[in-house]
N, CA and C atoms of all chains as a GROMACS GRO file, in nm:
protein
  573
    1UNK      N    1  11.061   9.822  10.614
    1UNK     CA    2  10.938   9.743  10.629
    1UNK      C    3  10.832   9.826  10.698
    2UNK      N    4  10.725   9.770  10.675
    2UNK     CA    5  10.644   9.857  10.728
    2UNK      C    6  10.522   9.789  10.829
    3UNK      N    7  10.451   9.795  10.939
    3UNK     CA    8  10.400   9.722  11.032
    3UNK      C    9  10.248   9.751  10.989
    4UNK      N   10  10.132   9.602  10.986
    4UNK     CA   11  10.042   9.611  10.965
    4UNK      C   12   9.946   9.505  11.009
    5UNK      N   13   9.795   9.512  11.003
    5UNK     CA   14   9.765   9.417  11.098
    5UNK      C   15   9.689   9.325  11.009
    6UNK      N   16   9.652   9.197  10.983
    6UNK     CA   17   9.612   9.124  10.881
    6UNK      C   18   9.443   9.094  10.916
    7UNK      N   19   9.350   9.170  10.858
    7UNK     CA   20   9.233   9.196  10.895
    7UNK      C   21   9.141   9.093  10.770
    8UNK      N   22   9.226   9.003  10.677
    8UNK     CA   23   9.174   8.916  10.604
    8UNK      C   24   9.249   8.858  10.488
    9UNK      N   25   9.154   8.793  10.467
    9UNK     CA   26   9.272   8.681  10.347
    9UNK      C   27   9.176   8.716  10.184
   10UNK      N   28   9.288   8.715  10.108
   10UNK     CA   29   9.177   8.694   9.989
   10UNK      C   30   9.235   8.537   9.870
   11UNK      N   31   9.102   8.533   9.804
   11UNK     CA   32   9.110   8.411   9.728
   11UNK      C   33   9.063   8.421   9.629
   12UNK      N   34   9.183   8.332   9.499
   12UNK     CA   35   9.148   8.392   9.361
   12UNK      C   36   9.235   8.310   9.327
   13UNK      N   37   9.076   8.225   9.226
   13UNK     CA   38   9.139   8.086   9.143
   13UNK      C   39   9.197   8.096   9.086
   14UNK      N   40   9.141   8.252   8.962
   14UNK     CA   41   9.188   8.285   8.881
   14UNK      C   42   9.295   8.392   8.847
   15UNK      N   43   9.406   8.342   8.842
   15UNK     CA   44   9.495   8.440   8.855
   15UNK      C   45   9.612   8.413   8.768
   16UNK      N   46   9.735   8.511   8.791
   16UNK     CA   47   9.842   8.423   8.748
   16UNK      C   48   9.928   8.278   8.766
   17UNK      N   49   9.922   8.220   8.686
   17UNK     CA   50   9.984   8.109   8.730
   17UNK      C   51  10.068   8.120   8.798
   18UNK      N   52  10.143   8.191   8.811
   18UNK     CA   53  10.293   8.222   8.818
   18UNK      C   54  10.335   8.225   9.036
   19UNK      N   55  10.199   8.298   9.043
   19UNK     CA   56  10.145   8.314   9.175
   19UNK      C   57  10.112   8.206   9.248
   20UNK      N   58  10.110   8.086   9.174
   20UNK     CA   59  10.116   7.959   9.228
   20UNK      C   60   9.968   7.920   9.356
   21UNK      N   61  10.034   7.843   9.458
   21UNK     CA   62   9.903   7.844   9.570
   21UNK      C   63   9.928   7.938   9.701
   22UNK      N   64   9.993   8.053   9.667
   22UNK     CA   65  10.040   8.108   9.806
   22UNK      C   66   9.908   8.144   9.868
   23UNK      N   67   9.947   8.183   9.992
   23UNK     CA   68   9.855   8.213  10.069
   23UNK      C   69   9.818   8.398  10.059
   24UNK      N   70   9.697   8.458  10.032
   24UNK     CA   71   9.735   8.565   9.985
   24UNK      C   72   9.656   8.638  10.151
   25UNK      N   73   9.703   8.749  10.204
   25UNK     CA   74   9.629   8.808  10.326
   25UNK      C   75   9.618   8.940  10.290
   26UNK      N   76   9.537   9.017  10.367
   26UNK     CA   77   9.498   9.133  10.353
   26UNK      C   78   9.515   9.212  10.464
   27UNK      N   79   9.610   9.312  10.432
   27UNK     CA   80   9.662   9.380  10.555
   27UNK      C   81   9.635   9.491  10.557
   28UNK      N   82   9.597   9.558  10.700
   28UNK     CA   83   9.569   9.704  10.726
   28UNK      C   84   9.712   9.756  10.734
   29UNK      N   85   9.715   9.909  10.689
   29UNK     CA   86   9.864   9.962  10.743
   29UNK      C   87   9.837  10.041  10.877
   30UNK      N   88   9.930  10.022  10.966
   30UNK     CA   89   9.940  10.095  11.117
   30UNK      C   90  10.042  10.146  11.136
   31UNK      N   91  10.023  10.257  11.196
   31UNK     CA   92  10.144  10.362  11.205
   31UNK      C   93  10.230  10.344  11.316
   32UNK      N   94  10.343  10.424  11.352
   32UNK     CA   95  10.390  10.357  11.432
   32UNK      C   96  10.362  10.358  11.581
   33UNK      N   97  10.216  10.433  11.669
   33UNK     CA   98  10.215  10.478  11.693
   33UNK      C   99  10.073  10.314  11.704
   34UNK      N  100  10.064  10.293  11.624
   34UNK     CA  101   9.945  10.153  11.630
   34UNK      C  102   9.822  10.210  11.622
   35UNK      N  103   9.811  10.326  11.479
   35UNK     CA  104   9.675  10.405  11.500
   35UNK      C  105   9.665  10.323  11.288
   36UNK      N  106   9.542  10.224  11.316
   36UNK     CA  107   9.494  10.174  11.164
   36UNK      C  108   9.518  10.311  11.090
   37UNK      N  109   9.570  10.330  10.960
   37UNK     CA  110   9.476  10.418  10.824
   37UNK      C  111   9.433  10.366  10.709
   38UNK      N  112   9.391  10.428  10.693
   38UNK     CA  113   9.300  10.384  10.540
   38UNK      C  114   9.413  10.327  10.435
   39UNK      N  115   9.480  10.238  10.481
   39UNK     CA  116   9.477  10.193  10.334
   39UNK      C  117   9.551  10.011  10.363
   40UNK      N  118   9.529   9.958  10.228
   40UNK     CA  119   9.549   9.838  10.314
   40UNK      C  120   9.648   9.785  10.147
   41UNK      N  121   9.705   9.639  10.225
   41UNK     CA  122   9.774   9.592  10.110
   41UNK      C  123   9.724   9.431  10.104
   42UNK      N  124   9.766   9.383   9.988
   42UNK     CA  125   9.751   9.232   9.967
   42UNK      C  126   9.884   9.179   9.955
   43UNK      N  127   9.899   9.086  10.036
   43UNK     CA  128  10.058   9.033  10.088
   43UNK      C  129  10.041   8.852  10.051
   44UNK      N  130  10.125   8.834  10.003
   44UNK     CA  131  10.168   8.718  10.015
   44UNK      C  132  10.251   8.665  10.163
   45UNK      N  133  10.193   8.595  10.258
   45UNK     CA  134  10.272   8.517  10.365
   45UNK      C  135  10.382   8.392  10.371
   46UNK      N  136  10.480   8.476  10.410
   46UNK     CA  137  10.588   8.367  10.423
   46UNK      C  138  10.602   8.321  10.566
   47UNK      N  139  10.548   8.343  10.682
   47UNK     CA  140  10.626   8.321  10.804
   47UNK      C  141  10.437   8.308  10.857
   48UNK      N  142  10.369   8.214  10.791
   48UNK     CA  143  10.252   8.149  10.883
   48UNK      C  144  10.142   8.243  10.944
   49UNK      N  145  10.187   8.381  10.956
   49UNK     CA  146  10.062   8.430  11.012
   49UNK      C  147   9.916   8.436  10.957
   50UNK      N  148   9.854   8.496  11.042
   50UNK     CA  149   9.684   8.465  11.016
   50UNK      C  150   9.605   8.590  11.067
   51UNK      N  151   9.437   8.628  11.031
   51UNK     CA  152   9.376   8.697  11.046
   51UNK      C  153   9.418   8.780  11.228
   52UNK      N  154   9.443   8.886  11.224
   52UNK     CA  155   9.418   8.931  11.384
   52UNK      C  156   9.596   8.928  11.396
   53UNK      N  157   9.668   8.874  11.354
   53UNK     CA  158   9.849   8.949  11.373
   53UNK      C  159   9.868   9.067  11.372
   54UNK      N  160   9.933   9.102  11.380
   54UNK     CA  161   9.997   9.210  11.392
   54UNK      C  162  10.146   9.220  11.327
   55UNK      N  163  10.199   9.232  11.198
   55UNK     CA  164  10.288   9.156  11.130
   55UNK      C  165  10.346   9.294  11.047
   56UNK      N  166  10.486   9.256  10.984
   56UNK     CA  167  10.583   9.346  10.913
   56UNK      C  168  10.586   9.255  10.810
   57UNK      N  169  10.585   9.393  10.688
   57UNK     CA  170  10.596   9.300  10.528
   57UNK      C  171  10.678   9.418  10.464
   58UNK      N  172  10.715   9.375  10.377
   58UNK     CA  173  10.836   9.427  10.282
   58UNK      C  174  10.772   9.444  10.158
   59UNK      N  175  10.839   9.584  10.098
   59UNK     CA  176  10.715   9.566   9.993
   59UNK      C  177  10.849   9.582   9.856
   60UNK      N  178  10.810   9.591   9.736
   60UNK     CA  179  10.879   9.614   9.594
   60UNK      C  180  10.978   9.513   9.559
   61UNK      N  181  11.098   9.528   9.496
   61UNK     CA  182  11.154   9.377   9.464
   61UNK      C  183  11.170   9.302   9.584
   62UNK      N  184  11.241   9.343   9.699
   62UNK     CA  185  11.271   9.306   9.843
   62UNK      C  186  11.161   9.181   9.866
   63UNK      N  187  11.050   9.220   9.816
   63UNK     CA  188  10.931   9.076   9.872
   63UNK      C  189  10.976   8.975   9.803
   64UNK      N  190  11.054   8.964   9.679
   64UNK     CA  191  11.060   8.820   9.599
   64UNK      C  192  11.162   8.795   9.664
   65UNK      N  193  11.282   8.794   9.745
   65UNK     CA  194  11.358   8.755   9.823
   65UNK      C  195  11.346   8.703   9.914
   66UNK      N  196  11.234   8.558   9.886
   66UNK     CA  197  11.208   8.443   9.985
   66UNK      C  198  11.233   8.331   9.905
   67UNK      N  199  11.181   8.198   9.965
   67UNK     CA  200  11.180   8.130   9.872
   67UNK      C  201  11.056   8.064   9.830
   68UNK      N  202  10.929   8.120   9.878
   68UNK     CA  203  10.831   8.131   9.873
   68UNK      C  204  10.756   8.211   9.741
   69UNK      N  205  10.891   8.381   9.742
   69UNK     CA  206  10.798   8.408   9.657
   69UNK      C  207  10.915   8.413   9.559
   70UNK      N  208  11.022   8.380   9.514
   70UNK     CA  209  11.100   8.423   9.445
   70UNK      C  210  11.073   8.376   9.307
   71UNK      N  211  11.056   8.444   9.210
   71UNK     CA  212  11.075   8.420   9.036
   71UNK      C  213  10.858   8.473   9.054
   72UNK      N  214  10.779   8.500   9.128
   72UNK     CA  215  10.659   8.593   9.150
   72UNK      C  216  10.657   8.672   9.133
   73UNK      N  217  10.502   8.714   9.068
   73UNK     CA  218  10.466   8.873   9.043
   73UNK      C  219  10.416   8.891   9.189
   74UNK      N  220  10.506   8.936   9.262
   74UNK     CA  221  10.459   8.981   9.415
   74UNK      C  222  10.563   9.096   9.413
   75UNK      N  223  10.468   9.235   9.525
   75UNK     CA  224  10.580   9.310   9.590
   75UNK      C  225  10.524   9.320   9.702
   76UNK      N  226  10.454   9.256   9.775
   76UNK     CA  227  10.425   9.282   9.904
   76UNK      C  228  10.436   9.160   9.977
   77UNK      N  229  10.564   9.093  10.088
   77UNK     CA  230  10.544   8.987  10.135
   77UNK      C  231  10.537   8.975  10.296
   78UNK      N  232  10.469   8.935  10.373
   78UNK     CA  233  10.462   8.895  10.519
   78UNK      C  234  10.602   8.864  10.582
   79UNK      N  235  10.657   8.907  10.634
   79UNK     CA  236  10.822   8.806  10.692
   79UNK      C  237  10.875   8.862  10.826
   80UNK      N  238  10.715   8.884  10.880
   80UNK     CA  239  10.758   8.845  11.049
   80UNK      C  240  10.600   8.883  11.137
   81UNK      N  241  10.597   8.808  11.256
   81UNK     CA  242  10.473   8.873  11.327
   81UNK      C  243  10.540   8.929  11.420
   82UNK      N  244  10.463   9.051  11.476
   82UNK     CA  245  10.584   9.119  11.586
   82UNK      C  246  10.464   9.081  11.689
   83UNK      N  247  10.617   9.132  11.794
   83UNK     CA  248  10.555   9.070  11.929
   83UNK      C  249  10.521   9.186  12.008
   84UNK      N  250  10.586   9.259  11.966
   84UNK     CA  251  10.586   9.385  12.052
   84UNK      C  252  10.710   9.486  12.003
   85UNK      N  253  10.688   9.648  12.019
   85UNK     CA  254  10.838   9.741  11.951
   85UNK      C  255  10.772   9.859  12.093
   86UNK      N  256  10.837   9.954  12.087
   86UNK     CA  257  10.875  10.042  12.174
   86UNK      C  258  10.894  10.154  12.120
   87UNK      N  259  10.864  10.304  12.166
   87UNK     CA  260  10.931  10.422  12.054
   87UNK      C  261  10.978  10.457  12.228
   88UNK      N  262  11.099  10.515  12.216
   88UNK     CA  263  11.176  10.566  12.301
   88UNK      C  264  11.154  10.499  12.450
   89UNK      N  265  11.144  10.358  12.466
   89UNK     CA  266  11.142  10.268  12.600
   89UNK      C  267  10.979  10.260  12.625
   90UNK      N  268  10.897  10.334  12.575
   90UNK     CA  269  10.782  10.299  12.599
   90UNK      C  270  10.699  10.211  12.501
   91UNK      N  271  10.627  10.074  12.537
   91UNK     CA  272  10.575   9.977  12.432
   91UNK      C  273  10.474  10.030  12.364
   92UNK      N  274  10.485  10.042  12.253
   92UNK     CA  275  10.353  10.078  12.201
   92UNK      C  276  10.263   9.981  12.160
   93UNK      N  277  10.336   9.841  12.165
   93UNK     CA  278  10.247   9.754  12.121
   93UNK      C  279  10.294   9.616  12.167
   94UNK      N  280  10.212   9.520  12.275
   94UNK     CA  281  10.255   9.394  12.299
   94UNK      C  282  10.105   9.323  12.270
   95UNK      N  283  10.156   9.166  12.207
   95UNK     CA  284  10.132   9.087  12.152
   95UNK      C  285  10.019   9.039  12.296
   96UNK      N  286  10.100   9.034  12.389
   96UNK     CA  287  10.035   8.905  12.480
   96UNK      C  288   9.907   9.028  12.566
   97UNK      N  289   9.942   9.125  12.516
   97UNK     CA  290   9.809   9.255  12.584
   97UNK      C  291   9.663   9.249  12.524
   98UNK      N  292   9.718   9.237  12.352
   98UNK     CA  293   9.638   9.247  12.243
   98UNK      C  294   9.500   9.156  12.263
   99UNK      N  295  12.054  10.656   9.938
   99UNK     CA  296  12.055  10.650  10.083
   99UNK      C  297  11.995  10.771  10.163
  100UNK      N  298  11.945  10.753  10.269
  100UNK     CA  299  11.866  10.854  10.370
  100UNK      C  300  11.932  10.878  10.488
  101UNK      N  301  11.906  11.008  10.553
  101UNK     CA  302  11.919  11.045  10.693
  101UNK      C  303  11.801  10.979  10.784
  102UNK      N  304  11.823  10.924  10.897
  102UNK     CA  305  11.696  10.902  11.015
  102UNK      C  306  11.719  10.935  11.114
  103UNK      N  307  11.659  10.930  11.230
  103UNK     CA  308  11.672  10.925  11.385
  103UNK      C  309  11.650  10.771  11.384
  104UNK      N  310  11.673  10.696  11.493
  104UNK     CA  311  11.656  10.520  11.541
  104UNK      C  312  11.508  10.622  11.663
  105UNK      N  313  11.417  10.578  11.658
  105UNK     CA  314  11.304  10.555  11.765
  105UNK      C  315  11.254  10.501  11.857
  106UNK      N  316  11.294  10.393  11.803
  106UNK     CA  317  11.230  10.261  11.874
  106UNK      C  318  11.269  10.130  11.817
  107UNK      N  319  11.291  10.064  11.909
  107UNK     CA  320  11.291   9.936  11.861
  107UNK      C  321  11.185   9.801  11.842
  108UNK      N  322  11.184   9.673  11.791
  108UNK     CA  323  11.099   9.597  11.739
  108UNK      C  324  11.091   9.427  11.771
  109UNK      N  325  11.029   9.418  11.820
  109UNK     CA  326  11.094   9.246  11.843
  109UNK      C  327  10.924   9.160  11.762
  110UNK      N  328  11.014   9.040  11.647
  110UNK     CA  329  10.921   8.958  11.641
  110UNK      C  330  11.018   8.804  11.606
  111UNK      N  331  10.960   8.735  11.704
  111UNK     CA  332  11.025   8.574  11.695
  111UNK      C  333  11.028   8.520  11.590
  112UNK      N  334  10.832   8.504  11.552
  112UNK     CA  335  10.822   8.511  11.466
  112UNK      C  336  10.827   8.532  11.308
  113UNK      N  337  10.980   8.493  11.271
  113UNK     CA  338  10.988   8.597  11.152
  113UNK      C  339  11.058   8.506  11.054
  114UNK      N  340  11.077   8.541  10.948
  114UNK     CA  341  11.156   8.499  10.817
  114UNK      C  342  11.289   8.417  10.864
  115UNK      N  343  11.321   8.301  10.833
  115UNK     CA  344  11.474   8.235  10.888
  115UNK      C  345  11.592   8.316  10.876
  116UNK      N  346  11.600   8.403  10.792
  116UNK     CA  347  11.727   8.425  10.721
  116UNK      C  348  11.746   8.574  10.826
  117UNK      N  349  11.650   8.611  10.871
  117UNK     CA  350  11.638   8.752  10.991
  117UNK      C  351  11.714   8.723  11.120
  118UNK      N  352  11.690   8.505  11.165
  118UNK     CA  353  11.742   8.500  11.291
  118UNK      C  354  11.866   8.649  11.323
  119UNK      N  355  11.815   8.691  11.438
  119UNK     CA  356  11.952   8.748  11.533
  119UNK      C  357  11.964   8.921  11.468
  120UNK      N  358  11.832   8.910  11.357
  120UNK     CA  359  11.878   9.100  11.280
  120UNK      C  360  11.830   9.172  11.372
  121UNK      N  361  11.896   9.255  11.396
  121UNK     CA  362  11.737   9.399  11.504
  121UNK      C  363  11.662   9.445  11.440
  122UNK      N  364  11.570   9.487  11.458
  122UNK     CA  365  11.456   9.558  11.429
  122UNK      C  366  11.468   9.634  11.469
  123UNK      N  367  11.461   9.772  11.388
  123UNK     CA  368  11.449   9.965  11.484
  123UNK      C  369  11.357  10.021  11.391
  124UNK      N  370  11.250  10.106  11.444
  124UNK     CA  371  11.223  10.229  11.418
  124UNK      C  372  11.272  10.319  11.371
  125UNK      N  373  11.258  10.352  11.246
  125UNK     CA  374  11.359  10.513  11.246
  125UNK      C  375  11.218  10.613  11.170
  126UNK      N  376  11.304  10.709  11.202
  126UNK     CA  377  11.202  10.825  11.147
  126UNK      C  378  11.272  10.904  11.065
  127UNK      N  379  11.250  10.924  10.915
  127UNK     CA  380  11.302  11.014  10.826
  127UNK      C  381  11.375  11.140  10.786
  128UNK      N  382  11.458  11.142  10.801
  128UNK     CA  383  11.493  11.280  10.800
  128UNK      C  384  11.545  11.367  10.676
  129UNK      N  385  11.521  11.487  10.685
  129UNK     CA  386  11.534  11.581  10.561
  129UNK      C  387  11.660  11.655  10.560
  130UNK      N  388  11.687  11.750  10.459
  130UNK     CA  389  11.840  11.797  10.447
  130UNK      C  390  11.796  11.937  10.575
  131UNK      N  391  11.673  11.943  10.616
  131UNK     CA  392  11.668  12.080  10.722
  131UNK      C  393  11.698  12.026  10.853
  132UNK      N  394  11.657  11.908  10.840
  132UNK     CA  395  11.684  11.827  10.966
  132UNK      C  396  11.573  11.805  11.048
  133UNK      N  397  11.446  11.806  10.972
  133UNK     CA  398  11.317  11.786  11.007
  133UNK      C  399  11.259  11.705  11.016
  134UNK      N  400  11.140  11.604  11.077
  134UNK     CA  401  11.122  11.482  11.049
  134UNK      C  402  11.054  11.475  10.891
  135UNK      N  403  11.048  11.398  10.793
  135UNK     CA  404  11.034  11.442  10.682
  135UNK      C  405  10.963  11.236  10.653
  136UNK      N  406  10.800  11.227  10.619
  136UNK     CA  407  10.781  11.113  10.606
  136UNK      C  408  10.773  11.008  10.722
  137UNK      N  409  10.686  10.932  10.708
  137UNK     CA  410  10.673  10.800  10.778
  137UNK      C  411  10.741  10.738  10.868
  138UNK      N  412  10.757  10.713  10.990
  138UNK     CA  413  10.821  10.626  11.074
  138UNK      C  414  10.814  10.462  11.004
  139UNK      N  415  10.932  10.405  11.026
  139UNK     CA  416  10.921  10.268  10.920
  139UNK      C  417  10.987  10.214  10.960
  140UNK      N  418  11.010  10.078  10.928
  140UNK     CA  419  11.081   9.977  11.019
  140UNK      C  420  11.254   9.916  10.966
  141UNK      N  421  11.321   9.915  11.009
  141UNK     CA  422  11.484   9.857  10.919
  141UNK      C  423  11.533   9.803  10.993
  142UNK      N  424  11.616   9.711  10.931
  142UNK     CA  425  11.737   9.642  10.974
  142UNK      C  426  11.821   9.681  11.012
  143UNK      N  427  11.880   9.652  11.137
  143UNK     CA  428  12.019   9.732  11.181
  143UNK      C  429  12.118   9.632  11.172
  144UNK      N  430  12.260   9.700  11.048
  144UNK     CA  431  12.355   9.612  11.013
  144UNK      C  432  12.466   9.621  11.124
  145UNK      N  433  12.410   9.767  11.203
  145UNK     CA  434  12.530   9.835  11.259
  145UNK      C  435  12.470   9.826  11.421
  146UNK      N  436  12.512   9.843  11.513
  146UNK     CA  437  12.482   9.809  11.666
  146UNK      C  438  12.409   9.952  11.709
  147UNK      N  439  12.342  10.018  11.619
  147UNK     CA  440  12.268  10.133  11.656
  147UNK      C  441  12.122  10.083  11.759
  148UNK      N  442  12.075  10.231  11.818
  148UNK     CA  443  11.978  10.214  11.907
  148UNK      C  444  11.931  10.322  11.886
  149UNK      N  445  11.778  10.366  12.004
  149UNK     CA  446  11.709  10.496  12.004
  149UNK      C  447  11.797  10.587  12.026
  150UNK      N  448  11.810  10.703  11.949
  150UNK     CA  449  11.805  10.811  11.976
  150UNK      C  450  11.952  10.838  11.865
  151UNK      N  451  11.964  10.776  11.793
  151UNK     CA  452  12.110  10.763  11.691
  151UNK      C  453  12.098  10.833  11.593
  152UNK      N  454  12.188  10.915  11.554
  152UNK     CA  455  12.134  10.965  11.402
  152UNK      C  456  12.232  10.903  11.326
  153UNK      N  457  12.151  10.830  11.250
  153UNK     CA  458  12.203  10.732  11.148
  153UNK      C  459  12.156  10.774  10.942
  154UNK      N  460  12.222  10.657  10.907
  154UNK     CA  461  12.240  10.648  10.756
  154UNK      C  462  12.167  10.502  10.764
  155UNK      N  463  12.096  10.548  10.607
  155UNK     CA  464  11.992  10.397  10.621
  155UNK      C  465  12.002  10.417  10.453
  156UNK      N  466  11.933  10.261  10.440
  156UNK     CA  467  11.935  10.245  10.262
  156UNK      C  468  11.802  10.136  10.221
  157UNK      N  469  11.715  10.170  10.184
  157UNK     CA  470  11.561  10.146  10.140
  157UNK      C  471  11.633  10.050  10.010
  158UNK      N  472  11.484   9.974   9.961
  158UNK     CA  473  11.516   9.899   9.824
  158UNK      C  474  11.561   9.794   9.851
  159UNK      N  475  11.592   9.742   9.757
  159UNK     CA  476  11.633   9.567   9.772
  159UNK      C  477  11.791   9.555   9.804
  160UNK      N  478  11.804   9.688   9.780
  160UNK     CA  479  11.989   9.663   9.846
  160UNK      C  480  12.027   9.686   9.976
  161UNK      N  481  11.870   9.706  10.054
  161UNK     CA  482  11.891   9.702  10.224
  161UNK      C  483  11.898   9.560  10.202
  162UNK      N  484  11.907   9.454  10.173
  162UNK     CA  485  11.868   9.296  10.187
  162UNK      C  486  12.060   9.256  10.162
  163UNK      N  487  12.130   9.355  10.097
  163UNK     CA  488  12.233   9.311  10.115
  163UNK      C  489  12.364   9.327  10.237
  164UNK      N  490  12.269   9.446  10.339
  164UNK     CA  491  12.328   9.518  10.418
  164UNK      C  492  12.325   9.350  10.540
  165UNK      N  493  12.260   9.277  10.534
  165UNK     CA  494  12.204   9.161  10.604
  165UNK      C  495  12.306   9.039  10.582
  166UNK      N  496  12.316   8.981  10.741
  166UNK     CA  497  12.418   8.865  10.702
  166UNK      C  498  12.409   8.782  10.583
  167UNK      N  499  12.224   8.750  10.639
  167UNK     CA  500  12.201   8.655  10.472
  167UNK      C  501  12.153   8.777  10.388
  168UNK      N  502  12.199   8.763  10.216
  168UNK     CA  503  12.134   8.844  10.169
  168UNK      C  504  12.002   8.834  10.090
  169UNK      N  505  11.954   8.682  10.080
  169UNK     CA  506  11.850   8.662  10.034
  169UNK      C  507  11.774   8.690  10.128
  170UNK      N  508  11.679   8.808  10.139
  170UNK     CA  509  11.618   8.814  10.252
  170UNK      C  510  11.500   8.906  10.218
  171UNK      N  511  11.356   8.881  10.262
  171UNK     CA  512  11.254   8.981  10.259
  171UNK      C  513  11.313   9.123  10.276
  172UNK      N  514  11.396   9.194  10.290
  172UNK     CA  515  11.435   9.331  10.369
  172UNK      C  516  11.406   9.473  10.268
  173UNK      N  517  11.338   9.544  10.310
  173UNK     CA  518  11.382   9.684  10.199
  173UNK      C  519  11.417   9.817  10.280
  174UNK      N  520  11.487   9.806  10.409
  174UNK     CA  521  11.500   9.898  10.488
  174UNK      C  522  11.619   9.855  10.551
  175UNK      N  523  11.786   9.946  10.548
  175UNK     CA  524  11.880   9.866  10.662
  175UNK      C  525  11.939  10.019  10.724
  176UNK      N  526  11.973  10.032  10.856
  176UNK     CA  527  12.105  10.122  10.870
  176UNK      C  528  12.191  10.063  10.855
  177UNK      N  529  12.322  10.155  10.811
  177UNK     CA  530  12.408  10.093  10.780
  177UNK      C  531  12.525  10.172  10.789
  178UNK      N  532  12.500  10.294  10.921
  178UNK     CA  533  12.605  10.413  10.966
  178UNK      C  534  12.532  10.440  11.034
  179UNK      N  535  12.637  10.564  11.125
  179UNK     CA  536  12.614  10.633  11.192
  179UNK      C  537  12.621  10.754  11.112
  180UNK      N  538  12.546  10.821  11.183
  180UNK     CA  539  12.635  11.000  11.126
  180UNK      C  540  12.736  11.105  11.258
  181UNK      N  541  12.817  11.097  11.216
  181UNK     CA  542  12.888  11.173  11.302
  181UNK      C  543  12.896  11.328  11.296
  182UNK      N  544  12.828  11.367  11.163
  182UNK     CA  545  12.860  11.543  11.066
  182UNK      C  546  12.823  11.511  11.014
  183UNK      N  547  12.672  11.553  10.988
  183UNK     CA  548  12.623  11.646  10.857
  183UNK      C  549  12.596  11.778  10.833
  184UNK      N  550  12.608  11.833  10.718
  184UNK     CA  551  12.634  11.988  10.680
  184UNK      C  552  12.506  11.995  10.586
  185UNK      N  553  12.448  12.063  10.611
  185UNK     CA  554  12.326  12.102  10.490
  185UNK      C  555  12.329  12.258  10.469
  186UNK      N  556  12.316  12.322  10.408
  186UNK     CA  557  12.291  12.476  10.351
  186UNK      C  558  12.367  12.523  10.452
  187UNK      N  559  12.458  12.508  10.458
  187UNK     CA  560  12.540  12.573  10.592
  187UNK      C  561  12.540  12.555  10.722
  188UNK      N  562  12.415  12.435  10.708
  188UNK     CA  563  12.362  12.373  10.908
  188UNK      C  564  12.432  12.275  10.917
  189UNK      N  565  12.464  12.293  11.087
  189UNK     CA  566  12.446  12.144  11.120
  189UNK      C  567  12.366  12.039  11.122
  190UNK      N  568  12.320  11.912  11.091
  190UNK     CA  569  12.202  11.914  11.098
  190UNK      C  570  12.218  11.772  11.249
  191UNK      N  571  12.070  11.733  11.268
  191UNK     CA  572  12.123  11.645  11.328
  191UNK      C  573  12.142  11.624  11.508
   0.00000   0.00000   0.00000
């Protein structure tokens, strides 16, 4: 999985049906190190988060393995907000700092 | 399947039902020189690993089976340790 921060949502009537009413967000990717780069993904959310998280998504078949998105043309899905991780005991990133 | 180092670890409460109780680690990629090789990224630990482990990990939708539940968002699990690896005649590791 890979950690990213959800800097917006997008919306689109028109689409596949198939895609149903999920909620679609727009995520920055952050390294592990919590430095943004250029590039971002469109995720389907399973676990509620919202603009300004800080969240891990799963990307390629692995995303239809909810029950949210399963039998979807999705490979990118939301399925956790982190709270905080550490690289060798030091935090690189807490939730309640942010 | 891949070589990593474990880095760091990850905590979110917040997360998918079927995750209750998985760890979250950091690992960082490793190559047959024994170099860091690619992206620091996030996996499931099937196995009671921590920082500083050199482990065996498995990307794709068949990290989701390394997981108690296997229906599960996952595309990243360890799922060993390494005790010996041999590359071009190195140790690596």
């Amino acid at each position: 999985m890979l950690i990213g921060k959800v800097v917006g949502s997008v919306v689109a009537t028109r689409k596949d049906e198939k895609l149903g009413h999920q909620k679609l967000l727009l995520v920055q990717v952050h390294d592990h190190t919590n430095k943004p780069k250029e590039q971002y993904v469109v995720a389907i959310d399973a676990v509620g988060s919202g603009p300004g998280d800080m969240v891990l998504y799963a990307t390629g078949s692995s995303a239809r393995q909810t029950t949210i998105t399963e039998g979807r043309p999705c490979d990118a899905v939301i399925m956790a907000v982190v709270d905080s991780w550490d690289l060798g005991g030091d935090n690189v990133y807490e939730k309640w700092k942010s | 399947m891949h070589l990593a180092r474990v880095v760091g670890r990850l905590v979110a409460t917040q997360q998918y039902e079927g995750l209750r109780g998985v760890p979250l680690q950091l690992i960082q990629p490793i190559d047959d020189d024994g170099a860091d090789s690619g992206d620091v990224l996030v996996a499931c630990a099937a196995i009671s690993s921590g920082p500083g482990d050199f482990v065996q990990w498995i990307d794709g939708r068949e990290a989701a089976l390394a997981c108690p539940e296997s229906f599960v968002p996952v595309d990243a699990a360890i799922i060993g340790w390494v005790e010996q690896a041999i590359a071009h005649h190195q140790r690596l590791g």
